[in-house]
GUVO-135077 format. One record per residue (C-alpha): residue number from 0; chain; x, y, z. Coordinates in Angstrom, 2 decimals, always signed. Layout:
N
REC  pos  unit     east    north       up
REC  NUM     A        X        Y        Z
...
end
This chain:
496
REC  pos  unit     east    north       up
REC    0     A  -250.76   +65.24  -130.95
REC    1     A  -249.18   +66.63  -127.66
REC    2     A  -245.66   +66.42  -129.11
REC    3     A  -246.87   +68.34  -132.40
REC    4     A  -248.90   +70.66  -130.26
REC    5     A  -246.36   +71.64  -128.26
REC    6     A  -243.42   +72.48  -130.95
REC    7     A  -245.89   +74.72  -132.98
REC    8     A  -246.89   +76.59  -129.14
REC    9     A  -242.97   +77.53  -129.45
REC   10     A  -242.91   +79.67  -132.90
REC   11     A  -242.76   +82.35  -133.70
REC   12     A  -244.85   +84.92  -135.30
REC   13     A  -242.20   +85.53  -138.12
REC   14     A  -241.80   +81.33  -138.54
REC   15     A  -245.17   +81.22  -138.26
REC   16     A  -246.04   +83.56  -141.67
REC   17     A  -242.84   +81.79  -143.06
REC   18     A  -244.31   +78.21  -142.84
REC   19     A  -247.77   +79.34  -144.12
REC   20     A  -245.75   +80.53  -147.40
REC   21     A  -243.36   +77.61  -147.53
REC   22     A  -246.97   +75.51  -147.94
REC   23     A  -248.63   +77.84  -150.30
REC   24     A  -245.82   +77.39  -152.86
REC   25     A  -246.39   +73.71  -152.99
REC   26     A  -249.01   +72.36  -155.54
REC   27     A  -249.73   +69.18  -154.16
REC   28     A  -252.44   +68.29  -152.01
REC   29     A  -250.54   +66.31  -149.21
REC   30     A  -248.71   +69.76  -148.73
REC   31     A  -252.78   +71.29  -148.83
REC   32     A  -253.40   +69.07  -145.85
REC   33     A  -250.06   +69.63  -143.62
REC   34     A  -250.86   +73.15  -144.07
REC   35     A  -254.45   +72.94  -142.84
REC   36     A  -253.76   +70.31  -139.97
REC   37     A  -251.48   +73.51  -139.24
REC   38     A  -254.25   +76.01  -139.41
REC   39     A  -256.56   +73.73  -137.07
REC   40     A  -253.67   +73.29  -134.17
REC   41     A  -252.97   +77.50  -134.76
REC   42     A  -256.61   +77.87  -133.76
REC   43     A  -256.42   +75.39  -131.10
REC   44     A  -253.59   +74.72  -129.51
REC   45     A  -254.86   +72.06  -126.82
REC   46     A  -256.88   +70.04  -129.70
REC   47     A  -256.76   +66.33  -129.22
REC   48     A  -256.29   +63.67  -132.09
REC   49     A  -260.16   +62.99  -132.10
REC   50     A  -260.56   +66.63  -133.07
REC   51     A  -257.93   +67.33  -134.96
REC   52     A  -259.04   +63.91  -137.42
REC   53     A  -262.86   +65.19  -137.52
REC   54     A  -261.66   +68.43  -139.16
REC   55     A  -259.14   +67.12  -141.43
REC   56     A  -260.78   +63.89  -142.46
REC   57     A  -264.09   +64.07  -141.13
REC   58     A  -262.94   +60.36  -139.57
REC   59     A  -261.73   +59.06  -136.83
REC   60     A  -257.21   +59.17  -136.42
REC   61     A  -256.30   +57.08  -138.85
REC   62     A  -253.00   +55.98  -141.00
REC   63     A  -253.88   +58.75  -143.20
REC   64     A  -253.37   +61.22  -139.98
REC   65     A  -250.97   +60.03  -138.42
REC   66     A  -248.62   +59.67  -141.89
REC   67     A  -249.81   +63.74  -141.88
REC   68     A  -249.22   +64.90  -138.24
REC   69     A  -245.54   +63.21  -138.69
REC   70     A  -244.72   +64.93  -142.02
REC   71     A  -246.06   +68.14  -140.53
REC   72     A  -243.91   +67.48  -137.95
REC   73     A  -240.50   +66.70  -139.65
REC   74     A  -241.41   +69.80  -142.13
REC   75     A  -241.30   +72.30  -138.88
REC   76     A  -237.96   +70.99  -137.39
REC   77     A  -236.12   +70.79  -140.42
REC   78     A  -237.61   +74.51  -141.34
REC   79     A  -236.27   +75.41  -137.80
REC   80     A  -232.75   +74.28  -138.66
REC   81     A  -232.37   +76.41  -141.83
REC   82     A  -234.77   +79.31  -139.82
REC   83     A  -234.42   +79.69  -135.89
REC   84     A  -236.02   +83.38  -135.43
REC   85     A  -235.15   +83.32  -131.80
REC   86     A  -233.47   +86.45  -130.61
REC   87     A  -230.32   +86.79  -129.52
REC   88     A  -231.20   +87.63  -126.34
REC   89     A  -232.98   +84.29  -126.08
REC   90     A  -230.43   +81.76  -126.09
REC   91     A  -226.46   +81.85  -124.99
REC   92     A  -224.33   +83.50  -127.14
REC   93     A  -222.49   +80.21  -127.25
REC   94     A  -225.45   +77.64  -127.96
REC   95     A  -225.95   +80.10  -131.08
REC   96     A  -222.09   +79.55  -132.32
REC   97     A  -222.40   +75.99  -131.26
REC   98     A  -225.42   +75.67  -133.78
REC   99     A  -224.15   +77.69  -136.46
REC  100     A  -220.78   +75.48  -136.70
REC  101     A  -223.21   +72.41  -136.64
REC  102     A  -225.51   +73.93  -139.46
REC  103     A  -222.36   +74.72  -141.50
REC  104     A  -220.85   +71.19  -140.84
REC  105     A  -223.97   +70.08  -142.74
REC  106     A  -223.65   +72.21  -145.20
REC  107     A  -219.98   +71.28  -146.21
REC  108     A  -221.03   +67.92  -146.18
REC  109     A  -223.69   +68.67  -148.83
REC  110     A  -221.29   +70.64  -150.76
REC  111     A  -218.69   +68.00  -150.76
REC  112     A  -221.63   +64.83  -151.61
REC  113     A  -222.47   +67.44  -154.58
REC  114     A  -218.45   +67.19  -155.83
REC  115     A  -218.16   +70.77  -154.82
REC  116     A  -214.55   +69.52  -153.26
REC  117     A  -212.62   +73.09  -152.49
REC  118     A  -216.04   +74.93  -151.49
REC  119     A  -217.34   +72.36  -148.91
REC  120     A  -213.35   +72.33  -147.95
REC  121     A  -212.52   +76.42  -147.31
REC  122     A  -216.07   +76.39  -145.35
REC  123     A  -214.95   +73.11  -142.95
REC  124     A  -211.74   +75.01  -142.39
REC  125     A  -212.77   +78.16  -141.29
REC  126     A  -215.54   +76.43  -138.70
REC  127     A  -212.30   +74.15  -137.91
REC  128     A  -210.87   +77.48  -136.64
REC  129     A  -213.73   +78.58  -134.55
REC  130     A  -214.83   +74.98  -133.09
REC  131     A  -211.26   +75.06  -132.14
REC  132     A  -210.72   +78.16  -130.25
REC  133     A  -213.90   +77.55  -128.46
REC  134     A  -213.30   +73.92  -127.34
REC  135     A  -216.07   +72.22  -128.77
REC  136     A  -214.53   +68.67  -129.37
REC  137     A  -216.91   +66.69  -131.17
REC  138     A  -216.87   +68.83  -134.07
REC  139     A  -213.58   +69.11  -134.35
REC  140     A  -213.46   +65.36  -134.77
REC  141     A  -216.31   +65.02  -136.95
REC  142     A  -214.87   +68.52  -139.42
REC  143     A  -210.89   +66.64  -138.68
REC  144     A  -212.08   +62.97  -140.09
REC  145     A  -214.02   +64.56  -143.11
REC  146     A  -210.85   +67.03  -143.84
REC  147     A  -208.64   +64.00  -143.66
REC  148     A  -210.48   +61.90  -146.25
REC  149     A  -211.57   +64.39  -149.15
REC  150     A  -207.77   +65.84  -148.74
REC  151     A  -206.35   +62.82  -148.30
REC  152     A  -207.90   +60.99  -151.36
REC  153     A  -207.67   +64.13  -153.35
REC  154     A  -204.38   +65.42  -152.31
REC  155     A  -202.42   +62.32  -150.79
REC  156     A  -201.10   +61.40  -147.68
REC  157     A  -199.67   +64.25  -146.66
REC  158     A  -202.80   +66.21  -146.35
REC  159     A  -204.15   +62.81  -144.49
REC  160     A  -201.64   +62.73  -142.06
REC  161     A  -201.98   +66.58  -141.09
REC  162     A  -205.72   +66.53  -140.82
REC  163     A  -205.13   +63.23  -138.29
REC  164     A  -202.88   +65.25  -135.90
REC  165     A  -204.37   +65.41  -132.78
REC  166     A  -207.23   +63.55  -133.14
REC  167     A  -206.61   +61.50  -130.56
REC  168     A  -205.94   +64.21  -127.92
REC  169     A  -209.35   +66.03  -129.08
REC  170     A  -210.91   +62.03  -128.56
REC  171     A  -209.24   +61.63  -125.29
REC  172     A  -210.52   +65.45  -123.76
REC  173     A  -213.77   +64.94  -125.16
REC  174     A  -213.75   +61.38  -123.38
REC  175     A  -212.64   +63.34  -120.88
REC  176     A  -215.10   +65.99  -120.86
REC  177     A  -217.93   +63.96  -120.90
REC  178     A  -216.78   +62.31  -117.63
REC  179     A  -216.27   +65.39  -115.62
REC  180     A  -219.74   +66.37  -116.09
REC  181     A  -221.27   +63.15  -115.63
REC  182     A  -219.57   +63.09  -112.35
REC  183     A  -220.64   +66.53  -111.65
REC  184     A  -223.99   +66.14  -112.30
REC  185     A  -224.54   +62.93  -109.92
REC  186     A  -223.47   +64.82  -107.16
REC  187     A  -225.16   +67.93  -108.00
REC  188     A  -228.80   +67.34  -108.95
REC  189     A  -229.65   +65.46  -105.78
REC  190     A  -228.37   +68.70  -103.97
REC  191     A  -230.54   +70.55  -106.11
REC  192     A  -233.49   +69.01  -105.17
REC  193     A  -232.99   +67.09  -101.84
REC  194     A  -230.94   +68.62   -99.07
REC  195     A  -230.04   +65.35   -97.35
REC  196     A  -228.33   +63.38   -99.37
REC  197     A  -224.88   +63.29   -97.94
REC  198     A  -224.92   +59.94   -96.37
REC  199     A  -225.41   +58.74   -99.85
REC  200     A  -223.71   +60.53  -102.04
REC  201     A  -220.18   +60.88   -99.71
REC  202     A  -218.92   +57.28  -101.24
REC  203     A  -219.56   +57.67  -104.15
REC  204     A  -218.11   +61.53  -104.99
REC  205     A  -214.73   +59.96  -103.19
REC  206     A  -214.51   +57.51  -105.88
REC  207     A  -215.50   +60.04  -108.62
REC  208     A  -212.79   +62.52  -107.55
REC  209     A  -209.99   +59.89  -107.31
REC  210     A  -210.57   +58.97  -111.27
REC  211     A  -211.25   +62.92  -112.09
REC  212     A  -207.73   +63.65  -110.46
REC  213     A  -205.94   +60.67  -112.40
REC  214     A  -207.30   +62.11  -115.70
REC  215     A  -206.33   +65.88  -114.70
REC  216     A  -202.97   +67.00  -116.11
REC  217     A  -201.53   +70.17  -117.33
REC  218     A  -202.90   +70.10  -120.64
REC  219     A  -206.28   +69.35  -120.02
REC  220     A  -208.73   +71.82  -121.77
REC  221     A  -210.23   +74.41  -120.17
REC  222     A  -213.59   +72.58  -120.53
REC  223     A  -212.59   +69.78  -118.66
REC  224     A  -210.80   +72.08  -115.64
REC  225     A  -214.25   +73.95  -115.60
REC  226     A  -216.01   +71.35  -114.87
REC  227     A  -213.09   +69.44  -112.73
REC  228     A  -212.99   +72.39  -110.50
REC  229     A  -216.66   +72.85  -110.06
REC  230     A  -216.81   +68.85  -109.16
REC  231     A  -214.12   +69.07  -106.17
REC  232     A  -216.08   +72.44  -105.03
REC  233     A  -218.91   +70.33  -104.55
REC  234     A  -216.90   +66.94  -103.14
REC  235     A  -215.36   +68.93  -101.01
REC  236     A  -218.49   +70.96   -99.71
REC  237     A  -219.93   +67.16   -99.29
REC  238     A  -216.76   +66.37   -97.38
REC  239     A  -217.56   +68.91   -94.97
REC  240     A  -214.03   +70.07   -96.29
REC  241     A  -214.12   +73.92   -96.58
REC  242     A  -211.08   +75.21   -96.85
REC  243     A  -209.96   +73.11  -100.09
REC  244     A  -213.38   +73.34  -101.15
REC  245     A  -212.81   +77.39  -101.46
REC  246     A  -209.34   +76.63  -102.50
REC  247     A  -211.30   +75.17  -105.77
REC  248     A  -214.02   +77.75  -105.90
REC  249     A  -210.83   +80.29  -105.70
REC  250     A  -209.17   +78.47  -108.80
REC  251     A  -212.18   +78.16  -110.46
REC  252     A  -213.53   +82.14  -110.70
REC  253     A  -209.59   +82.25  -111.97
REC  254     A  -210.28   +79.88  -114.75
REC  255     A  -213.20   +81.61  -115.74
REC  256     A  -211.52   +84.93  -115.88
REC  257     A  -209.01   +84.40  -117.70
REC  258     A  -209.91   +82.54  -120.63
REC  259     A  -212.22   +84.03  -123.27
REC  260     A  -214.23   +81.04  -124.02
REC  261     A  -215.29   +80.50  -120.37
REC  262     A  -215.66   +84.66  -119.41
REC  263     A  -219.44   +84.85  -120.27
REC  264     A  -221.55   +86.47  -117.48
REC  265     A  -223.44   +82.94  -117.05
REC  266     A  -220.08   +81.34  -116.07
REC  267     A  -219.07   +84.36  -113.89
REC  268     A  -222.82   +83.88  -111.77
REC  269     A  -222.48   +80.61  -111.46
REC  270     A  -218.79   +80.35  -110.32
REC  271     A  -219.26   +83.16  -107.83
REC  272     A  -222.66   +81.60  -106.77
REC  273     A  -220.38   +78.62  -105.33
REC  274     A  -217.44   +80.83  -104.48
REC  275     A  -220.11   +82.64  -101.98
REC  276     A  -221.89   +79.11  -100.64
REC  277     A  -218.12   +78.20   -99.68
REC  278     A  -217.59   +81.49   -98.01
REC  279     A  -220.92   +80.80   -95.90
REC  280     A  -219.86   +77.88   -94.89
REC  281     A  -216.70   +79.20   -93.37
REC  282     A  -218.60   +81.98   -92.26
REC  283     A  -216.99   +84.98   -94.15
REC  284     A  -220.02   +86.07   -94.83
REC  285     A  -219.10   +89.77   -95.93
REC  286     A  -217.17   +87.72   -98.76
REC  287     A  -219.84   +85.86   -99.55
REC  288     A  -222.57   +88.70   -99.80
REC  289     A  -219.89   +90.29  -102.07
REC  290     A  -219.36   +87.21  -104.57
REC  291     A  -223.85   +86.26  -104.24
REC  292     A  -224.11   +90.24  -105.47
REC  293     A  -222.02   +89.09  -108.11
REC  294     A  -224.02   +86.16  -109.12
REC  295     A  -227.53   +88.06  -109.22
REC  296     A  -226.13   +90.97  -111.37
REC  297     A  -224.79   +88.52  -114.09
REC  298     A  -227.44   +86.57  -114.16
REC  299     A  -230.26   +87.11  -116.77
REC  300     A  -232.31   +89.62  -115.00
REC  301     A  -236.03   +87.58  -114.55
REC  302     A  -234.85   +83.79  -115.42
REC  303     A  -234.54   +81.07  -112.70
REC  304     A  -231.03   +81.32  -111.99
REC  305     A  -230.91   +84.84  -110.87
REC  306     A  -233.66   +83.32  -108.38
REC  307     A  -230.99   +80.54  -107.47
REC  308     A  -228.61   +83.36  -107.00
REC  309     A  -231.08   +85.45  -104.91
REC  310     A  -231.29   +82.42  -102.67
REC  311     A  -227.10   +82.23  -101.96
REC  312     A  -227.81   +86.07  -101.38
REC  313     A  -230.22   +85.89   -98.59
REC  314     A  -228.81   +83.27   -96.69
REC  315     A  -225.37   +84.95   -96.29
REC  316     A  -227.40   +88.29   -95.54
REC  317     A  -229.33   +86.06   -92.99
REC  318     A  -225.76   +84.20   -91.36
REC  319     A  -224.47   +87.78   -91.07
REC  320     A  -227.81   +88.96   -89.11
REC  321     A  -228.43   +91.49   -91.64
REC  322     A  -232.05   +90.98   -91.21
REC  323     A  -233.22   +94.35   -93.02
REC  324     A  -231.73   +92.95   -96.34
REC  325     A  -232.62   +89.77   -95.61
REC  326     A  -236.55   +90.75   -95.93
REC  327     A  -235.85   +92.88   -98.76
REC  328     A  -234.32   +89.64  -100.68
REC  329     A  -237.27   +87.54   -99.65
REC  330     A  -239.56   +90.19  -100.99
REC  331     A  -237.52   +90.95  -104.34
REC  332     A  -237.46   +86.73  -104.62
REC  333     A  -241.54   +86.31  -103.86
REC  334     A  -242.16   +89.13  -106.55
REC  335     A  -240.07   +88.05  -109.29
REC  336     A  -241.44   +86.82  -112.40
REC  337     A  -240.12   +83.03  -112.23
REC  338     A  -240.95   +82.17  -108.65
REC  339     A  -244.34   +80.07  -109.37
REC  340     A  -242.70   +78.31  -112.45
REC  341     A  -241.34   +75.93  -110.23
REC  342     A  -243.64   +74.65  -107.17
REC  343     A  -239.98   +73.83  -105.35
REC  344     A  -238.96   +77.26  -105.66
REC  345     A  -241.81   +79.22  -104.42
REC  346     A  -242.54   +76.75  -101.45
REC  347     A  -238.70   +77.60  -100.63
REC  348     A  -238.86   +80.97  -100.44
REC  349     A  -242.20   +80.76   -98.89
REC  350     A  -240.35   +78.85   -95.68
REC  351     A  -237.62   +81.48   -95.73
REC  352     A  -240.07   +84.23   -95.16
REC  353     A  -241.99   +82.32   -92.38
REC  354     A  -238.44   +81.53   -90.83
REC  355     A  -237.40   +85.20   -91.04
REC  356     A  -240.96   +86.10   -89.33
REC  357     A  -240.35   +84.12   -86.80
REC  358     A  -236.85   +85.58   -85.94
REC  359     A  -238.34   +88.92   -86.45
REC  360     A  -240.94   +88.26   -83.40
REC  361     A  -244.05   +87.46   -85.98
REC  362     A  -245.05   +84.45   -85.22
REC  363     A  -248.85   +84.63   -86.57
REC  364     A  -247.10   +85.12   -89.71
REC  365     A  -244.50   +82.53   -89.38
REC  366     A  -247.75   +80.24   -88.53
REC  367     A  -249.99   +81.51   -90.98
REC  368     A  -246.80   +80.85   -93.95
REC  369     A  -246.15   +77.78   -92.42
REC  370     A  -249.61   +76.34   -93.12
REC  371     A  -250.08   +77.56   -96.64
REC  372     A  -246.78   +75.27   -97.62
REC  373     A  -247.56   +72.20   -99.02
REC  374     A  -244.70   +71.21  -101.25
REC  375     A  -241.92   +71.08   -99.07
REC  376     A  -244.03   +68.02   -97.60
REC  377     A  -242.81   +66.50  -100.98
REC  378     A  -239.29   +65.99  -100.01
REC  379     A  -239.09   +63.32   -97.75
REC  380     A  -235.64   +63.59   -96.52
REC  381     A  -234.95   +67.00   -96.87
REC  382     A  -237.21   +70.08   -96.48
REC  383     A  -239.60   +68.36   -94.85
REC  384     A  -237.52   +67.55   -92.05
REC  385     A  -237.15   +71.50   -91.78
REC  386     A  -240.61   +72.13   -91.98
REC  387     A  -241.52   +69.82   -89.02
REC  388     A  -238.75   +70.85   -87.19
REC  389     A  -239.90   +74.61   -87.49
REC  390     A  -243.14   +73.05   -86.62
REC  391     A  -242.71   +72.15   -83.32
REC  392     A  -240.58   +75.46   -82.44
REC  393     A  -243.82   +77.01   -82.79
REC  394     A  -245.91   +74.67   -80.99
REC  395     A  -243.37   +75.02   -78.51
REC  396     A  -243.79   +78.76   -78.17
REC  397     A  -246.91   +78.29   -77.56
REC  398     A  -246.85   +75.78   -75.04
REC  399     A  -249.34   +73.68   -76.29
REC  400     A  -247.33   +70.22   -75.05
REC  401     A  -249.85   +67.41   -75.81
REC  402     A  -249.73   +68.93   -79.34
REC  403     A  -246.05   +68.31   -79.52
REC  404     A  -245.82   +65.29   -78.23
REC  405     A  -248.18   +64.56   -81.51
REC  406     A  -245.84   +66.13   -83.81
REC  407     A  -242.86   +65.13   -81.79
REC  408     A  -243.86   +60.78   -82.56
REC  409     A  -244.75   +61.80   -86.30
REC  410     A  -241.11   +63.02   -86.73
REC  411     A  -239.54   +60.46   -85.04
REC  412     A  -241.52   +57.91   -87.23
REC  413     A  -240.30   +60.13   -90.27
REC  414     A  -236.87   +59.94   -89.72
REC  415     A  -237.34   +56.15   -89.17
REC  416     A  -238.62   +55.78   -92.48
REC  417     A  -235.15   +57.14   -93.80
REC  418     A  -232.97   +54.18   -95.19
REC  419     A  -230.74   +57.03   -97.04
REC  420     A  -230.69   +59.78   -95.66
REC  421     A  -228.32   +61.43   -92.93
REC  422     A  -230.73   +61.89   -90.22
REC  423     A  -228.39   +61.74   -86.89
REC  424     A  -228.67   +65.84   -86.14
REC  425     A  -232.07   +65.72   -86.61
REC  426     A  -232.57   +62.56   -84.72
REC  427     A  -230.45   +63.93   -81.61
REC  428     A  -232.75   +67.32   -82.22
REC  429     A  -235.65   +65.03   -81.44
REC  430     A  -234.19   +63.36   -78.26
REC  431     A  -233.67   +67.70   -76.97
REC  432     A  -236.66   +67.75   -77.70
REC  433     A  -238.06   +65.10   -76.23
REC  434     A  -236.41   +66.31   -73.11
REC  435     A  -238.24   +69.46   -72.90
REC  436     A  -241.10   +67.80   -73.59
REC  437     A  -240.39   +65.15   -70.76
REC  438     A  -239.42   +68.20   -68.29
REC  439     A  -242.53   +70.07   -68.48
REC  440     A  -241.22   +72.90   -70.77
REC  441     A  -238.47   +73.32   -68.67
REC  442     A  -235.63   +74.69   -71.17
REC  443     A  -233.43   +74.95   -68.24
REC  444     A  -233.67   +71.81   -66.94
REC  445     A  -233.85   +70.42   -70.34
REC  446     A  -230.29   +71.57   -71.64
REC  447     A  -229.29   +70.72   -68.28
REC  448     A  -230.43   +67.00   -68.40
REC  449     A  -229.12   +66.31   -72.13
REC  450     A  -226.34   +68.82   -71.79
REC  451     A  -224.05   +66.19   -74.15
REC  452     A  -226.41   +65.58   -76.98
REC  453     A  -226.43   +69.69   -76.60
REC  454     A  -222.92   +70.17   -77.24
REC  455     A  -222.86   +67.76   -80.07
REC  456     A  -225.49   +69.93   -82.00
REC  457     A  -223.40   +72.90   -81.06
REC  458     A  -219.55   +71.46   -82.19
REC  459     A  -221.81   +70.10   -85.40
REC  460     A  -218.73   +67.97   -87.04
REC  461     A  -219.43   +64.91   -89.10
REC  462     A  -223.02   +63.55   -89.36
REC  463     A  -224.30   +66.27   -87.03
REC  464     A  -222.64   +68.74   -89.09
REC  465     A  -225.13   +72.18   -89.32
REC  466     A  -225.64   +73.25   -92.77
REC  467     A  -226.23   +77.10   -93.11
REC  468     A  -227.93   +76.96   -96.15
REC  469     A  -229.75   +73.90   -95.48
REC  470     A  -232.90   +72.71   -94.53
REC  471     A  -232.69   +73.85   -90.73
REC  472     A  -232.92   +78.19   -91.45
REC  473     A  -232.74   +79.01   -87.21
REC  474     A  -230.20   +76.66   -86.07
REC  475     A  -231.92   +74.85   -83.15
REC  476     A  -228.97   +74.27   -80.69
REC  477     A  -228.65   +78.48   -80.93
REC  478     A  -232.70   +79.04   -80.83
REC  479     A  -232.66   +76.41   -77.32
REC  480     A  -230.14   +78.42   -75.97
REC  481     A  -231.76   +81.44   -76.44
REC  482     A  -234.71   +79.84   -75.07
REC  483     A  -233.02   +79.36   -71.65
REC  484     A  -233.43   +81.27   -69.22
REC  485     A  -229.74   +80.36   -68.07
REC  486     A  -228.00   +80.97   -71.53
REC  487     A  -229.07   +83.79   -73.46
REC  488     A  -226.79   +83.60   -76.63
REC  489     A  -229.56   +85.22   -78.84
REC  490     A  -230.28   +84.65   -82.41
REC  491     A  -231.65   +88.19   -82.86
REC  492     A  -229.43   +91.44   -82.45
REC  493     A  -230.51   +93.81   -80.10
REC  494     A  -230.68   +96.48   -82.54
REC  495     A  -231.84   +95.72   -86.45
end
């Protein structure tokens, strides 16, 4: 019932009142019931099978209801393919011309299985045109084999071999295509969700980009170079290898700009939206609140990705110590009308704004945030490591040592639970700390004592690498200096 429940939750009004007629024209009583086990899940949307049967039957769920539910069913998706009343504005621009060359692929085919031969022919043709221009490669194959057979057996060989030409190259980038964003995908959904991944994803993007390069060449669809270039952006960031990483991001914006079927203001967010994580990385950071601004005002204003964008926003207003936009990011981000539909998200955005307390002297805030954020707990080799890191800063500040040495043993037991993850900065981050810990508070005497393990945090190359839009928002080798009374390199300007 959950599956049927939850397709007829998605309709609209107008389908709605076009489904109750649909049923009303039909006679027969099997149609009678579909339409009432329609009425009953209208008026209830969360109605179980139990109930559901009671109404309809008076019985228990039986073969008789479940033969119904799955008719119902089948009647609302195939009314959805002749009748999708979602506006424009709802989906992509290009899903909808992706559909409508699908729908009209069926209908040729119904056309031509009806004899209508030159009718079901002109309409495959003109999609052929469109599917081409807009690089969609499975449909050209499907429309390219059907051409080739009714012409072929209707028209001879001629018209066979010209509706064959190219086949092969349109098999080959699809192959292609599908590859690219396989690849892409394995490297970037753990990103998405875990921040620590490198350790475990570094061997494996090597061997993806070494295939992806042997199957780039100079005519390669610009499908397959969208997607190629996004890949090495991300290899590359994984690599720790910046400057051909914004080489890629460069070449990719390019791409998008230039070619019709990839300029759409989704691709233009999202491209910039890397182009400005590069930039942060090599700490142009004017550049890269330039391209984030970009990203946000392409974006569909209130969906998720303008809050992904938001995020690439405030942490290059946050690198550049532009702390007054910073807040007003954090605020726009906690207010906007996605944040709690992802738990992830929200818990995020909640641990930037107790980080930017903190920086901003508020540490009952910071605190008080701190507490309140329970899914970033969820993320064992990630976040997590973040939020007990941040953690102990403030237990630090307050001096409470017995209570750090508590936390302090809990981390250190975390990050021995790792078997993936790269946990060597944090691990050496534990050992500084540690040292404070073992020199009474001391910050002096504590950089003084582990003044190596210091400058490793500080060169942050490799394994110990420092990610500025990672997991650790106030870098600690910066926040221990500032600490000391011997170094004060501060983390907060002097003026804001």
């Amino acid at each position: 019932m959950k599956s049927l429940t939850q397709i007829i939750r998605c309709l609209k009004p107008s389908e709605v009142r076009l489904i109750r007629k649909l049923y009303r024209v039909q006679p027969n009583g099997e149609d009678k019931k579909r339409l009432t086990l329609f009425e009953i899940i209208l008026a209830n949307k969360n109605i179980t099978d139990q109930e559901a049967a009671e109404k309809l039957y008076n019985s228990k769920p039986n073969s008789a209801f479940s033969h119904i539910k799955g008719r119902l069913k089948n009647d609302i998706l195939n009314f959805l393919i002749i009748h999708d009343a979602s506006k424009k504005t709802d989906v992509s621009k290009y899903y909808q011309l992706e559909l409508n060359c699908r729908k009209g692929i069926m209908q040729a085919e119904l056309l031509l299985a009806r004899g209508l031969y030159n009718e079901g022919e002109k309409l495959l043709l003109k999609i052929l045109r469109t599917v081409i221009d807009y690089e969609l490669f499975a449909e050209i194959i499907q429309i390219k084999s059907l051409l080739r057979i009714t012409l072929g057996f209707r028209k001879g060989v001629t018209e066979y071999v010209k509706h064959s030409k190219n086949i092969d190259y349109y098999l080959s980038e699809y192959q292609k295509w599908l590859k690219v964003r396989e690849y892409y995908y394995r490297l970037a959904l753990p990103n998405q969700f875990q921040t620590n991944k490198r350790k475990e994803l570094l061997q494996a993007s090597s061997g993806y980009s070494d295939e992806l390069d042997r199957l780039h060449t100079e005519d390669s669809s610009s499908r397959f170079r969208f997607h190629y270039y996004l890949f090495k952006v991300h290899h590359h960031n994984i690599s720790q290898e910046f400057p051909q990483s914004l080489k890629y991001a460069k070449a990719l914006v390019e791409l998008v700009l230039s070619k019709p079927l990839l300029n759409k203001k989704p691709n233009i967010s999202g491209t910039h939206m890397s182009l400005a994580n590069v930039q942060i990385n090599l700490s142009q950071y004017d550049k890269a609140i330039a391209a984030a601004h970009v990203a946000v005002e392409n974006f569909k204003s209130g969906m998720v990705n303008e809050l992904k964008a938001l995020e690439v926003l405030f942490f290059a207003y946050l690198r550049k110590r532009d702390y007054k936009n910073a807040t007003l990011i954090i605020h726009r981000s906690l207010t906007h009308k996605r944040i709690k539909s992802n738990k992830a998200f929200h818990a995020r955005w909640q641990f930037f704004d107790a980080n930017l307390a903190y920086i901003l002297g508020d540490n009952e805030k910071a605190f008080k945030l701190l507490r309140q954020n329970n899914e970033l707990l969820k993320d064992k080799s990630g976040w997590l490591f973040g939020f007990k890191l941040f953690e102990m800063m403030l237990t630090i500040d307050e001096k409470d040592w017995y209570w750090l040495g508590f936390q302090l043993n809990n981390f250190n037991q975390l990050l021995g639970r790792q078997k993936k993850a790269n946990t060597a900065r944090a691990k050496l981050i534990g050992q500084m700390i540690r040292s404070l810990l073992s020199n009474g508070g001391n910050f002096d005497l504590a950089i003084e004592k582990s003044h190596k393990k210091l400058a490793i945090l500080e060169k942050g190359e490799g394994d110990y690498y420092w990610d500025p839009v990672g997991y650790e928002v106030i870098r600690f080798d910066e926040w221990l200096r500032y600490k000391s009374k011997k170094h004060k390199n501060k983390i907060v300007p002097d003026e804001q």
